[in-house]
C-alpha positions in Angstrom: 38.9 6.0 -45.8 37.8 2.5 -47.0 39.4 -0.3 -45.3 41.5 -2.8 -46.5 40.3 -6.4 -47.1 43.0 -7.7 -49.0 44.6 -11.1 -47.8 48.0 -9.4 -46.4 45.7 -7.3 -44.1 43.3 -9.5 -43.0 46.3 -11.8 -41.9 48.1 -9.2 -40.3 44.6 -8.0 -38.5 44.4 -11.9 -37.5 48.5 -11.9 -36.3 47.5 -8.9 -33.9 44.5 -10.5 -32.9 46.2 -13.4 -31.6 49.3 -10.9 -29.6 46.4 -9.1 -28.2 44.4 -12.5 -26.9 47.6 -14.2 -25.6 48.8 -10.8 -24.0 45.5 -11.0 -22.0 45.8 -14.4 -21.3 49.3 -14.0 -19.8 48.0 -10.9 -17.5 45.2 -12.9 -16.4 47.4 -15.6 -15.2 50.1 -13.3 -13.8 47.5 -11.0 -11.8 46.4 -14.2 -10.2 49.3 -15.8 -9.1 49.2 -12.7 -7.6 45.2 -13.0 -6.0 44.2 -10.4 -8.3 41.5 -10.5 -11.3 42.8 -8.8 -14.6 40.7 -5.7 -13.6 42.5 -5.1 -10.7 45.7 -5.3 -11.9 45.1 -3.2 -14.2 43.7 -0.6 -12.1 46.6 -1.3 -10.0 49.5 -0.6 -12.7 47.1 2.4 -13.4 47.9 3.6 -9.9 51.2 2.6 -9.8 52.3 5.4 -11.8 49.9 8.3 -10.4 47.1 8.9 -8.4 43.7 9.3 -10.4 40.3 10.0 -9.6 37.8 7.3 -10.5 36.1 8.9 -13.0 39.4 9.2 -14.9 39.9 5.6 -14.3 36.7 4.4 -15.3 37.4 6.6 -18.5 40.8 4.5 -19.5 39.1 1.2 -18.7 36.5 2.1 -20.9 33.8 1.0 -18.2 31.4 2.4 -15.6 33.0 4.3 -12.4 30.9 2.0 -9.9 32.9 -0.7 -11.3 36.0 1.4 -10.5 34.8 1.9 -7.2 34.5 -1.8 -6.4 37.7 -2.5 -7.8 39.2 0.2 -5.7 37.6 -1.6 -2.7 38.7 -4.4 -3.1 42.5 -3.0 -3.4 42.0 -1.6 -0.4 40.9 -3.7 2.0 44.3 -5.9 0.8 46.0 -2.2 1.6 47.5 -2.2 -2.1 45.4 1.5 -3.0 44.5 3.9 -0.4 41.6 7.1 -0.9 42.9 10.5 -0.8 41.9 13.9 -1.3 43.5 15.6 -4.0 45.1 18.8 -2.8 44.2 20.4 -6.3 40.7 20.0 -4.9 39.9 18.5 -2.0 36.1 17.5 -2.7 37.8 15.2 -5.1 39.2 11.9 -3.8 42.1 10.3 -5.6 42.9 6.7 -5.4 46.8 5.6 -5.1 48.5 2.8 -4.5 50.3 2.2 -1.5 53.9 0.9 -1.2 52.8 -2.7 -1.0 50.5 -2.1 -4.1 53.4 -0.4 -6.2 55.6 -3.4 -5.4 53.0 -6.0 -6.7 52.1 -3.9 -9.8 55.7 -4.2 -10.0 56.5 -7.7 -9.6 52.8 -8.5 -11.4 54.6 -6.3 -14.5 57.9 -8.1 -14.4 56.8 -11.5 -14.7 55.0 -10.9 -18.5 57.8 -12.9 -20.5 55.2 -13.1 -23.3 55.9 -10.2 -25.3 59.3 -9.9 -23.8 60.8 -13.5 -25.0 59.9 -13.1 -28.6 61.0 -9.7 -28.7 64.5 -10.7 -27.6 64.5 -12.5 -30.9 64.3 -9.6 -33.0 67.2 -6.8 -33.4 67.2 -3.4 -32.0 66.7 -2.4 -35.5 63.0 -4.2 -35.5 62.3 -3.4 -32.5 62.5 -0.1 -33.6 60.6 -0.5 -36.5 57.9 -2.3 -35.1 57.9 0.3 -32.1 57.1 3.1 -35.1 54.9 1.2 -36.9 52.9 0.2 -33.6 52.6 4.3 -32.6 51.5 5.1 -36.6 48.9 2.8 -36.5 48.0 4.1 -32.9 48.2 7.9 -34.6 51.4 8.9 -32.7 54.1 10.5 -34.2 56.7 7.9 -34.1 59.7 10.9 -33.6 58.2 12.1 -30.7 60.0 10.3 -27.2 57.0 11.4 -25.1 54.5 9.7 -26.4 53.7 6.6 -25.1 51.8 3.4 -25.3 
């Protein structure tokens, strides 16, 4: 497939661009209100939901698992994530986060207004639409309710 360089494309490519940068911004600045770097939070709201090994970590952040590892340090000596064994195998250590941990994640994840403010503005209807459109361009099926973002 060739892509498209045509002027409605290229803006729309530069319209994402800028959600994406100001998205990041906001995290930043939320995960340090909260003494965190954007890494950790993220790690953190990766946690938050299940326990993982590192490796699988490492593998959604895109990045090296020693990085993880220091991360995961870190998060632990502020006893937000806590090691493990995984009971599927228990040469395998699984980080989690604690209950303090899930309850920052949580607060860190409520105070994004960015995309939440503008979205207000728009109907159910967009929402809706933009929702599909985001999961085709992410090659989801926009019918399926257990897919996810």
């Amino acid at each position: 497939m060739v892509p498209r360089t045509d002027a409605l494309t290229l803006e729309v490519v530069e319209l994402i661009a800028t959600v994406v940068a100001r998205y990041h911004e906001e995290y930043e600045e939320a995960a340090a209100k909260h003494s965190l770097t954007g890494a950790q939070a993220r790690v953190l709201a990766l946690l938050a939901s299940e326990p993982q090994p590192m490796r699988r970590i490492a593998q959604q952040l895109k990045c090296e698992p020693s990085n993880v590892t220091g991360i995961v340090d870190r998060l632990e000596a502020r006893d937000l994530v806590e090691r493990r064994p995984d009971p599927a195998d228990r040469r395998v250590k699984l980080a989690a986060a604690t209950e303090a941990g899930r309850e920052v994640s949580g607060r860190l994840r409520a105070s994004l207004n960015f995309a939440r403010e503008p979205l207000a503005g728009l109907s159910a209807q967009e929402r809706t639409v933009l929702r599909d459109l985001l999961k085709r361009m992410l090659g989801e099926d926009p019918d399926d309710p257990y897919t996810h973002l």
